[in-house]
SENU-594550 format. One record per residue (C-alpha): x, y, z; residue in one letter. Coordinates in nm, 3 decimals, padded with zeros to 5 digits. Layout:
N
         X         Y         Z   residu
         X         Y         Z        a
...
***
This chain:
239
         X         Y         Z   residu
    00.000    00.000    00.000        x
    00.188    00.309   -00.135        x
    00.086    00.706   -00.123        x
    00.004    00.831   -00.496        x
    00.421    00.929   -00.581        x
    00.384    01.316   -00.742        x
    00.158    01.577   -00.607        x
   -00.082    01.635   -00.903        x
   -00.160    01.248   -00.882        x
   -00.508    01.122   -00.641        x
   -00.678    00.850   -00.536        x
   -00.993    00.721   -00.361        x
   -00.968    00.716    00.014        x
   -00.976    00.355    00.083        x
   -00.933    00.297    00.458        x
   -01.191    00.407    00.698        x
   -00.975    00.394    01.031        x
   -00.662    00.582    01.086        x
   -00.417    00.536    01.411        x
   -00.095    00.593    01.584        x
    00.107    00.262    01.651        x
    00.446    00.278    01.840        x
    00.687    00.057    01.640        x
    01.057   -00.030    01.668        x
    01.200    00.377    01.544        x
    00.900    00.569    01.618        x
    00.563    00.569    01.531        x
    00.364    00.396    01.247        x
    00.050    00.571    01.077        x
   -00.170    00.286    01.028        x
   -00.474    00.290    00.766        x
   -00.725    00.043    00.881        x
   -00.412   -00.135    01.066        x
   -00.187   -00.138    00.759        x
    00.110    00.093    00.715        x
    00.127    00.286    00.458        x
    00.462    00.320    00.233        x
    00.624    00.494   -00.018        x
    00.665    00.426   -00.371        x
    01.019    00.318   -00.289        x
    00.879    00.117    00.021        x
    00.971    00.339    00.307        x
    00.714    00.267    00.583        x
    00.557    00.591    00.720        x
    00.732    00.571    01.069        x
    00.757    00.916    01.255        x
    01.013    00.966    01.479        x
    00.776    01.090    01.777        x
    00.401    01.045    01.848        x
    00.335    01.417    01.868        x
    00.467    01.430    01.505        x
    00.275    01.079    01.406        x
    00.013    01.240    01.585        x
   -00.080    01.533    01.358        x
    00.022    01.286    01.033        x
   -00.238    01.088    01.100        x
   -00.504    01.370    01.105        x
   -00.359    01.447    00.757        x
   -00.485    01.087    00.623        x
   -00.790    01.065    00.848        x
   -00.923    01.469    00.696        x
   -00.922    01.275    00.323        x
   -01.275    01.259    00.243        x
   -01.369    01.122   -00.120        x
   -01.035    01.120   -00.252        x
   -00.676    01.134   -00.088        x
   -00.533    01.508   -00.227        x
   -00.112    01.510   -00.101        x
   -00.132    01.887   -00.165        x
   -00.318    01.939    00.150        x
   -00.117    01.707    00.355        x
    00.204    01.924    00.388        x
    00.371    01.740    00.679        x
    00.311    01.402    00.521        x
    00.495    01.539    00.216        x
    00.787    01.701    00.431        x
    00.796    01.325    00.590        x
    00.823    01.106    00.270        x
    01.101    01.333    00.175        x
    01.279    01.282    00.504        x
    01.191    00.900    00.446        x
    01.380    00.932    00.101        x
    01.719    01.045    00.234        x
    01.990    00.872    00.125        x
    02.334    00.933    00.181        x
    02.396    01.110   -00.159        x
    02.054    01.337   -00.102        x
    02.156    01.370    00.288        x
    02.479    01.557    00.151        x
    02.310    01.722   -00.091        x
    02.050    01.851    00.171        x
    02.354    01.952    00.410        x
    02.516    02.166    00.119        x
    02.217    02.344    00.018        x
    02.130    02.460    00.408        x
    02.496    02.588    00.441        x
    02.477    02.761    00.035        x
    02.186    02.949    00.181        x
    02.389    03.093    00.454        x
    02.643    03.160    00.124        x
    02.423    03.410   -00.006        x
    02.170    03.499    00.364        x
    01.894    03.705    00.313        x
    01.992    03.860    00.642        x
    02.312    04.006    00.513        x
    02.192    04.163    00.226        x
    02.096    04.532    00.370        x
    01.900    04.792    00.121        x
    02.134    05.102    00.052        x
    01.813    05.288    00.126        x
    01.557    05.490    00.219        x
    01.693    05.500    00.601        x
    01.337    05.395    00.734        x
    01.395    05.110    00.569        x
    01.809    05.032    00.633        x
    01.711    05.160    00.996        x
    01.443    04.860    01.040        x
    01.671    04.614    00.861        x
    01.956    04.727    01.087        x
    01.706    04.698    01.447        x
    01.545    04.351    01.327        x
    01.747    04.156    01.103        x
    02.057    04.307    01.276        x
    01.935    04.111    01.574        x
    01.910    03.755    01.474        x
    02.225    03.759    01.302        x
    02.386    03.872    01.623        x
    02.196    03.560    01.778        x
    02.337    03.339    01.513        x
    02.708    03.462    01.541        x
    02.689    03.438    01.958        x
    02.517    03.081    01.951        x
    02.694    02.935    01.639        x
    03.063    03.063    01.656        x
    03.065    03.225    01.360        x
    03.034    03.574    01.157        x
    02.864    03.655    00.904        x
    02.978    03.937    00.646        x
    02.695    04.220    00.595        x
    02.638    04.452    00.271        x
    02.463    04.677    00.110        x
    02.292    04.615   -00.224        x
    02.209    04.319   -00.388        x
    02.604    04.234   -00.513        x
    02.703    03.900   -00.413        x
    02.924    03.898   -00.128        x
    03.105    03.601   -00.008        x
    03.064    03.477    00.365        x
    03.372    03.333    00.565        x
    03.441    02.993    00.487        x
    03.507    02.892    00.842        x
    03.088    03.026    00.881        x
    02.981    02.838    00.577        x
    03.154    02.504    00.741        x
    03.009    02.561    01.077        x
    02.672    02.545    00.918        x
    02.740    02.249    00.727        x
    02.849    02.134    01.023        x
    02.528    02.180    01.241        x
    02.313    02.040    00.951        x
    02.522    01.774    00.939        x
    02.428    01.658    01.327        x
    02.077    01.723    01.269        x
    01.834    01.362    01.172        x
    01.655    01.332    00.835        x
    01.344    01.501    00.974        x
    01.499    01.795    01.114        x
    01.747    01.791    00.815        x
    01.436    01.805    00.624        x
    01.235    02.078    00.744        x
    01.596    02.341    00.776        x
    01.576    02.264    00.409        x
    01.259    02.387    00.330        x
    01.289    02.676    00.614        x
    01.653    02.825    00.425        x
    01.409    02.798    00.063        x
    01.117    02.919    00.194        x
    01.330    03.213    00.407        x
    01.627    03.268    00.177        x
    01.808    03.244    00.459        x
    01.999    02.955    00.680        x
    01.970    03.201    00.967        x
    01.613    03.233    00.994        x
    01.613    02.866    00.928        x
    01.801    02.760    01.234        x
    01.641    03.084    01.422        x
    01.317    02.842    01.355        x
    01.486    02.505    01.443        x
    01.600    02.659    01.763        x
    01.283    02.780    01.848        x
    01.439    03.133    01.884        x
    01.168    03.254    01.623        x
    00.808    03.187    01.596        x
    00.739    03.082    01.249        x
    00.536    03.386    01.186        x
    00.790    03.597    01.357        x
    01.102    03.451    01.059        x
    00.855    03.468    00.782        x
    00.786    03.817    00.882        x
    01.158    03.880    00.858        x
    01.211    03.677    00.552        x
    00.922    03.952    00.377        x
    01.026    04.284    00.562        x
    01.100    04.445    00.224        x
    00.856    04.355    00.119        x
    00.615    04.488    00.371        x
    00.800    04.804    00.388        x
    00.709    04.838    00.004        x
    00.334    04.745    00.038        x
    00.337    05.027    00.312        x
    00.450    05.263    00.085        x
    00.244    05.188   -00.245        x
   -00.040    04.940   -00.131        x
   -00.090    04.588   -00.144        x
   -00.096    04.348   -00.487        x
   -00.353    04.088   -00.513        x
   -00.169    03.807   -00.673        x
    00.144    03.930   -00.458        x
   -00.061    03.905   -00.180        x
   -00.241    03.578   -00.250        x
    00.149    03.376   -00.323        x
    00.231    03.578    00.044        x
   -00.074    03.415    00.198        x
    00.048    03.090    00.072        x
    00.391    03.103    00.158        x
    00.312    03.221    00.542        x
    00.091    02.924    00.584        x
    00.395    02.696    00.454        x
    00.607    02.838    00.732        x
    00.335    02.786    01.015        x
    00.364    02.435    00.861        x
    00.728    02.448    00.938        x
    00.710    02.579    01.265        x
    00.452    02.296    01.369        x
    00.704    02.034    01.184        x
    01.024    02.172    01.421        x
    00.764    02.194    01.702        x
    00.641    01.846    01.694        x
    01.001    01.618    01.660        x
***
């Protein structure tokens, strides 16, 4: 019994009872007392029962048809299922390539309102990251690249690296969603409420839509994206 394998794919809901088992490496969603698995046969075993927990209301909300694209943490779990030890390094070097190019460091060269906010709010977490992490990160002004100390970019690596494939998993789609490895592990760490780093991730773009008003469709892909990090905050929350 595998999940449909791409998100644009359905199919009928065919279990009527959905549960938590504990199991040897976590905890099994079971669909009427079967697990389910992945196209490549990964079992879906969750690594604690608060996380299995809210996985299994995923599967047991399915009415008529089973639709992935509103199951968002059983998505970010096949993916940390699928981690190999070629995608594991892969995932490792694209959390610490984030902190390459940090949305964080990348100050406007104006007006002042807006440096001024960037320097009070942004300025703030990347002092958190330097004093918790050992590192430094290089700051700018404009949007020409600037390279980070390699000793930083190593360190980061290097605290990816120790995290399992579910955390590993979710700072990967934090750093994408963010643009930035800090806000990422800000979220990890629980040093930043999910709305709190998506917030920071926009505040240009809020500072803009203060200015000259608010765009529909601009708007709309916001919405979207702020409900992806709440997703991510309940992810980090729940292992």
């Amino acid at each position: 019994m595998s999940l449909p394998g791409h998100q644009s794919e359905r199919r009928k809901r065919f279990y009527a009872k959905v549960d938590v088992q504990p199991v040897e490496g976590g905890y099994a969603i079971r669909l009427d007392e079967r697990v389910p698995k992945s196209p490549t046969g990964a079992p879906l075993v969750l690594p604690s029962e608060a996380l299995a927990v809210l996985v299994a209301a995923e599967w047991d909300a399915q009415v008529k048809d089973i639709d992935v694209t509103s199951m968002p943490l059983t998505r970010l779990a096949w993916s940390a299922l699928a981690l190999d030890a070629a995608s594991r390094a892969a995932a490792i070097e694209r959390v610490a390539s984030f902190a390459g190019s940090d949305l964080l460091c990348y100050f406007a060269d104006g007006p002042g309102s807006l440096v001024e906010r960037q320097e009070r709010r942004w300025g703030a977490v990347i002092d958190w990251a330097e004093a918790t992490f050992g590192v430094s990160f290089h700051r700018t002004q404009g949007i020409i690249h600037t390279s980070q100390p390699q000793a930083t970019l190593n360190r980061i690596a290097e605290l990816a690296a120790a995290e399992d494939a579910f955390a590993l998993t979710g700072l990967v789609a934090a750093a994408g969603l963010f643009g930035s490895a800090i806000l990422a592990f800000a979220l990890r760490r629980r040093e930043l409420t999910a709305d709190a780093a998506f917030d920071l991730s926009r505040l240009d773009e809020t500072f803009q839509e203060e200015r000259w008003g608010v765009d529909a469709e601009a708007a709309a892909r916001a919405d979207a994206m702020a409900k992806e990090a709440v997703t991510l905050g309940t992810w980090f929350e729940a292992l």
